[in-house]
N, C-alpha and C positions, 0 to 999 in steps of 0.2 A: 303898624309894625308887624304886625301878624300877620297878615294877609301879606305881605311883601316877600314874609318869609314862605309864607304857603306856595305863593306864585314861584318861587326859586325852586322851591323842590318837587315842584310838579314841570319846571323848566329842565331840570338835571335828569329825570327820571324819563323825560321826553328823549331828550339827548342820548341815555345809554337805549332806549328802545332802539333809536334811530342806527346805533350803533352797532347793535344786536340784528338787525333788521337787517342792514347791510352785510354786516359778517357771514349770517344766513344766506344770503343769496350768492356771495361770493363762494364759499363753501360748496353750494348747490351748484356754483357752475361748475367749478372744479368736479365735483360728482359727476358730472354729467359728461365729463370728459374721460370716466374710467368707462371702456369699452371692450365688452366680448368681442373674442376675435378667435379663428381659428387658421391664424394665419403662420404658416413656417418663414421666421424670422433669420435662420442660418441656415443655408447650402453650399457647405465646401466637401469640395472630394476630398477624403483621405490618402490617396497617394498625390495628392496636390501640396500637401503640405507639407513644410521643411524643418519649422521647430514648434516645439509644444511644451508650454509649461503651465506650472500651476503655482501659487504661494499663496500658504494660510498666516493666518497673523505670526507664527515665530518660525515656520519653516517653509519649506518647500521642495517642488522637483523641477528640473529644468531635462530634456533632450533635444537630439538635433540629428536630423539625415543625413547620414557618412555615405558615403559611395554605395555602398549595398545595404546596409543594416543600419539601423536607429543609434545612437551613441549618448552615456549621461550626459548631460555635461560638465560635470564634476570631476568624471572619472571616466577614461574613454576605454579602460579596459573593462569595466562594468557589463555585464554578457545579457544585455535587453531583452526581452522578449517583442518581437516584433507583434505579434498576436495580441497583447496586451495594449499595445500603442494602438494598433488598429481599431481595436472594441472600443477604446477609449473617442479616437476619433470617429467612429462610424455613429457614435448620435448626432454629430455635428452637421454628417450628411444632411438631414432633415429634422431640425431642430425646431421644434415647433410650440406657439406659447399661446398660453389659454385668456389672458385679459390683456391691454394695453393700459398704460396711464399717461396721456400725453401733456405735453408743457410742465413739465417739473419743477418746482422751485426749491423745495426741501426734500431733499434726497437722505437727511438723518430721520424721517420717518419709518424710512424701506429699509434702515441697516445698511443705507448705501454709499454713505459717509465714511464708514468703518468697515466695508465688507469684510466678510467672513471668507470668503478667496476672491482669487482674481486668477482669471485663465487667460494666457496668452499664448496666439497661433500664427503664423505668415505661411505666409506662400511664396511664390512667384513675386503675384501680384498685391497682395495685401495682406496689412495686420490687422489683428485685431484682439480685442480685451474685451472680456467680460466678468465684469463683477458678479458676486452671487452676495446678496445681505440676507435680510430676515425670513419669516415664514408670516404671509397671511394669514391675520386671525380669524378669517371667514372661512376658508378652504385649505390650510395650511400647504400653501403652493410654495415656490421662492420667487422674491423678489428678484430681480437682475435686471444691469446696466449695459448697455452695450456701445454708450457714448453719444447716442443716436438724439438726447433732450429727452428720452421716453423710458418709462421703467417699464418691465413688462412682467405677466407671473408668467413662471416656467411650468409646462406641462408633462415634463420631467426634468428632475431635480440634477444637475449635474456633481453634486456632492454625493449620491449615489455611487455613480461609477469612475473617482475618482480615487486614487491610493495616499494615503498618507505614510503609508513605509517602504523606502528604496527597495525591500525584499521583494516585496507582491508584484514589481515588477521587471524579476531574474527572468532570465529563457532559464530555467531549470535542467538538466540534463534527465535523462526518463531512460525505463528500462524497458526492454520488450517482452510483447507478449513471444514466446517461443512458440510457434506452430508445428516444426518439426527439428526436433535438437538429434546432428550429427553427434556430437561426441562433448564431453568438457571435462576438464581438469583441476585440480588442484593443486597448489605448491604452497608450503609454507606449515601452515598446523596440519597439514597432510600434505602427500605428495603423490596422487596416481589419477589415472584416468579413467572415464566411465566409456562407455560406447554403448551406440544406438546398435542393433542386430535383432532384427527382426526373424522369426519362426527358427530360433535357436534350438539348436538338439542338446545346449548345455543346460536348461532345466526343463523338468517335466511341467511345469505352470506355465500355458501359450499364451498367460499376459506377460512373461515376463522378456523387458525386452531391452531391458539395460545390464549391463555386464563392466565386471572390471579384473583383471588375469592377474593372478598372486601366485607367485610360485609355479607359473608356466600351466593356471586351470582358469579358465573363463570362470569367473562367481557371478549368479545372477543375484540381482538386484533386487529392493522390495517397489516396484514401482511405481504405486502412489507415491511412496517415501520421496522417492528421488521426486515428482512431478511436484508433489507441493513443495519438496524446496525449489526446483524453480519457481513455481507462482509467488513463493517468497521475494524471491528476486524482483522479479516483473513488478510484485504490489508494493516496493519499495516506496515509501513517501518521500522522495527527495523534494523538502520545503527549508528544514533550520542549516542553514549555510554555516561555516563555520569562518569559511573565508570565500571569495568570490576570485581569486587571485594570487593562489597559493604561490610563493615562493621556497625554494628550497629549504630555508630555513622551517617555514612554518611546518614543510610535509614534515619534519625530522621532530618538529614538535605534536604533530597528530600521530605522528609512529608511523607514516607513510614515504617515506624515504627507504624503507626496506619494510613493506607490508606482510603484517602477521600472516595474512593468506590474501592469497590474489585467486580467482577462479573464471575460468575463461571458456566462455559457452559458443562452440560454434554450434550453428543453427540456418534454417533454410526457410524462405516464406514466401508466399506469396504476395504479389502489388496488383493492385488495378487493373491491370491490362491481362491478370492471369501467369504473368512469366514468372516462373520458381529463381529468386535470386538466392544467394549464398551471401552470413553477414556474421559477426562475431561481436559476441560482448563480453567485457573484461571487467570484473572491479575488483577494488582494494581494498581490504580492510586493515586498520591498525588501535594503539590505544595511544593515548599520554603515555610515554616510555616515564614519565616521572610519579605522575601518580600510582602508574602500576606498580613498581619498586615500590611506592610507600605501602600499597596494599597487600603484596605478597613479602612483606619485612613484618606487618602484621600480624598477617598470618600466622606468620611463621614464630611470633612471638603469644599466638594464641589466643589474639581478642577474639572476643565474639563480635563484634559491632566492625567492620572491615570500610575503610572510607573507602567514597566510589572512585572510578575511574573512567573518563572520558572516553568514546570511542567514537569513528570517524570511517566514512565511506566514500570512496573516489571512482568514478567511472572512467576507466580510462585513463587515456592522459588529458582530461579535462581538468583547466582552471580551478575549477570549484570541489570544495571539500566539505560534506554534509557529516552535520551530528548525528549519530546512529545510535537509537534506542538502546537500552539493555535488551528488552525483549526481540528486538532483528537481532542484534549483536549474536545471541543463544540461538536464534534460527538460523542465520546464515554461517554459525561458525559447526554447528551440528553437521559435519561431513565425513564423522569417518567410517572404515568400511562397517563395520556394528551397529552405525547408529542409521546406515545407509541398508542396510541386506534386510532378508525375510527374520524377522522378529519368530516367529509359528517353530515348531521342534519339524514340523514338517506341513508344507502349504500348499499340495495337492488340491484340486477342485472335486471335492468326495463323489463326483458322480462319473471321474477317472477308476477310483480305486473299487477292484471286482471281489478283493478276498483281504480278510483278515487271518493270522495265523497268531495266535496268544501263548506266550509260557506267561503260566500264573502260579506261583506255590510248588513249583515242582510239574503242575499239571499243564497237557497242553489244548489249546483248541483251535476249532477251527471254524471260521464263520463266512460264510461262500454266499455270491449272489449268482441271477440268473437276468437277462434283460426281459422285459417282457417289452415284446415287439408291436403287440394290440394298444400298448399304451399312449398317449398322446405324445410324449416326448423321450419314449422307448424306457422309461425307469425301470430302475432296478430292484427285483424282490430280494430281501435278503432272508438267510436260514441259518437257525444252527441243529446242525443235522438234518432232520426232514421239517424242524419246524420251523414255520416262517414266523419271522422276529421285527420288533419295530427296531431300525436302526439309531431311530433319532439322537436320542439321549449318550451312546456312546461315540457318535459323530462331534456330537457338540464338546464332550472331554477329551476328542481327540484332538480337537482343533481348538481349544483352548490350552495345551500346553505351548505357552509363549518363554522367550528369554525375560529372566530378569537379570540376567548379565550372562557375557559370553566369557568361557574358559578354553583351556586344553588341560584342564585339572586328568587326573587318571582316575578314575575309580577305583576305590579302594573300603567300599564297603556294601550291604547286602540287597541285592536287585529286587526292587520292587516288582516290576513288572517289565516283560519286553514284549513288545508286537511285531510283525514281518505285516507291512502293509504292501499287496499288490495293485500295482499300477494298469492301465490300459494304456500303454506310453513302451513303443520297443525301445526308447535310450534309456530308460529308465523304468523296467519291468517290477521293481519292488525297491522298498525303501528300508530298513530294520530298525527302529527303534527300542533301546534298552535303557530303560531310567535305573541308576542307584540311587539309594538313602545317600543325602551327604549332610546334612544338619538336621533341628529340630521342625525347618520351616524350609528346606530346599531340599531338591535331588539334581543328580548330577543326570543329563541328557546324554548318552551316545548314538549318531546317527552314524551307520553303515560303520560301525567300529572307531570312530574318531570321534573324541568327546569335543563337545558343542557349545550348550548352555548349564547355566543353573536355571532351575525353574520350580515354579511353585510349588510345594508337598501339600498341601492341598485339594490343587489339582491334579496331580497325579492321583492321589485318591481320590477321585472323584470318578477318575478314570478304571480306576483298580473297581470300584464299585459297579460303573457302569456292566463293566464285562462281567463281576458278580451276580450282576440282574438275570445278565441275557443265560449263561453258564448254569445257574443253581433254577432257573424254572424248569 
């Protein structure tokens, strides 16, 4: 009885070797059938194709080739980026995969059961689908189907250069770079214009070369000023849409139905071939006409804590209406003429100006240069009297009295100090500056008799010192 049962279990144990032994080999052929390859699996041309979609397990995107331009298909006022459809198809050109697996029988090992997308494309002449499932655990390639009986790993991943947000693929509207700006304007939180005019006799500074006429006088510009807020413009991130397809309604609820400021930049550039064209850019700015009310009702009631207000940017009369930072919002809405002109009580390039003339205390001086023409870049020696003097330090407090706000206050209390600065400039042979006391921490500036700014009493003492130095040695 024993042995009968010994023989059984040496018979059973035969049986699963047998079974094991088999499985093994089968297994091993199946291995034998995964083979390197460096073979390119897809070649379609890009403007061959006519629709293109994708879908992940709970969404997706679908398009399709309209007469000229790509269209959702969702929504055929959707403003595509052709560029993006392109890149998108341009791996497909030469699609290339690094293993093959051929004869398939279980496709839920690849994740191909369940894929994680599915891409579909036609043409002309053909469709096609390709599934994308898991990642090899050897190489972490993707798995993908392409219906063919054969799984293959991809040697680029098409989940890479695929979008999951309708946004990532807007044609975006863009700003330019400005190469040479004729003129631009503002209406709205201001109303005037600027002009380009080059080697103007209306300021003594030869960078300066933007102007705007008030009261029938060209005012020059602060130049940079004016240029970085164009770059401001140009470096505009138009990416968070607010809408893709404004309708009247919506501009009058962004505030763009009647824009807080609109500013309109003609400008001149250069293309490719060298030819100087002429082109103009416009945008719009507004807020929530309702938030603003809550925030300026606020205000006006005193909180400290002010809830925000939404603001919005239109290029044009283009479709699409972007969210606009706070921080743009403050940059591009800083345009007026104060926050636009020379900041400086006076902004001469100091190697213009030949002579200083000082009332100080009742007393006056006088501080004269000479060029000295052996010198490498003809500089100037300066003196007071027969002594020669380092001008340094009272250059530097002359050119640090800046605005900290602009008036037409009168003066009406006791002059610190005034200077009569000569120019090398016949439109502008001297300049007069006369600061009074106007607070604890300000004085009041008049340039050439007409009061200007407040500016720092500080600096003014600083200046009062400088000429101290040079005066009392």
């Amino acid at each position: 009885m024993k042995r009968s049962k010994r023989i059984l279990v040496l018979a059973a144990i035969l049986a699963v070797a047998c079974i094991a032994t088999y499985a093994l080999s089968q297994y091993e052929e199946k291995q034998e059938q995964i083979q390197n390859t460096d073979a390119v699996l897809l070649e379609i041309a890009p403007d061959t194709v006519q629709t293109l979609s994708w879908q992940y397990a709970e969404d997706g995107l679908g398009f399709h080739k309209g007469e000229s331009n790509w269209l959702y298909d969702a929504d055929e006022a959707f403003p595509v980026s052709e560029e993006k459809v392109n890149d998108i198809l341009s791996h497909f050109e030469s699609f290339r995969v690094a293993f093959i697996i051929e004869q398939v029988e279980d496709y839920s090992q690849y994740g191909l059961d369940e894929p994680e997308c599915t891409i579909s494309f036609s043409t002309a002449d053909a469709s096609y689908e390709i599934k994308l499932g898991a990642f090899s655990k050897m190489d972490e390639q993707r798995y993908i189907d392409i219906g063919d009986g054969n799984v293959y790993l991809a040697s680029e991943d098409p989940m890479d250069f695929l979008e999951t947000k309708l946004s990532a693929m807007i044609l975006h509207d863009d700003t330019p770079s400005f190469d040479q700006v004729t003129d631009l304007s503002f209406a709205g939180l201001e109303n005037y214009q600027i002009s380009f005019v080059e080697d103007s006799t209306d300021s003594y500074h030869p960078d300066d070369i933007y102007f705007t006429e008030q009261d029938g006088q060209n005012l020059p510009l602060d130049t940079d000023t004016v240029e970085n807020y164009l770059d401001a413009i140009s470096a505009l991130s138009l990416q968070d849409y607010a809408t893709y397809n404004a309708t009247e309604e919506e501009l009058e609820t962004f505030g763009l139905n009647n824009p807080e400021l609109t500013v309109t930049i003609n400008y001149t550039y250069t293309d490719e071939e060298d030819n100087e064209l002429s082109d103009t850019c416009v945008i719009h700015i507004g807020q929530n006409p309702e938030e603003l009310n809550a925030a300026n009702e606020a205000a006006a009631s005193g909180l400290a804590t002010l809830p925000s207000v939404s603001k919005y940017v239109r290029i044009g009369d283009s479709p699409i209406v972007y969210e606009l930072t706070d921080t743009n919002y403050d940059k591009l809405t800083a345009i007026s003429y104060d926050e636009l002109r020379h900041q400086e009580v006076i902004w001469a390039e100091f190697d213009q100006v030949t002579q200083i003339d000082v009332s100080l205390e009742g007393n006056n001086h006088s501080i004269t240069s000479t060029l000295d023409e052996e010198a490498e870049n003809a500089d100037r020696v300066w003196f007071y009297g027969e002594q020669e003097l380092d001008i340094s330090e009272l250059q530097t407090a002359l050119q640090a009295l800046t605005a900290d706000s602009f008036t037409d206050e009168t003066a009406d209390q006791k002059e610190e100090i005034s200077l009569t600065v000569y120019l090398d400039n016949e439109n502008f042979p001297q300049v007069t500056i006369q600061l009074y006391r106007y607070d604890g921490s300000l004085c009041l500036a008049v340039v050439d008799g007409e009061s200007v700014s407040l500016v720092s009493r500080s600096a003014v003492m600083d200046l009062v010192e400088a000429v101290q130095t040079i005066v009392l040695n």
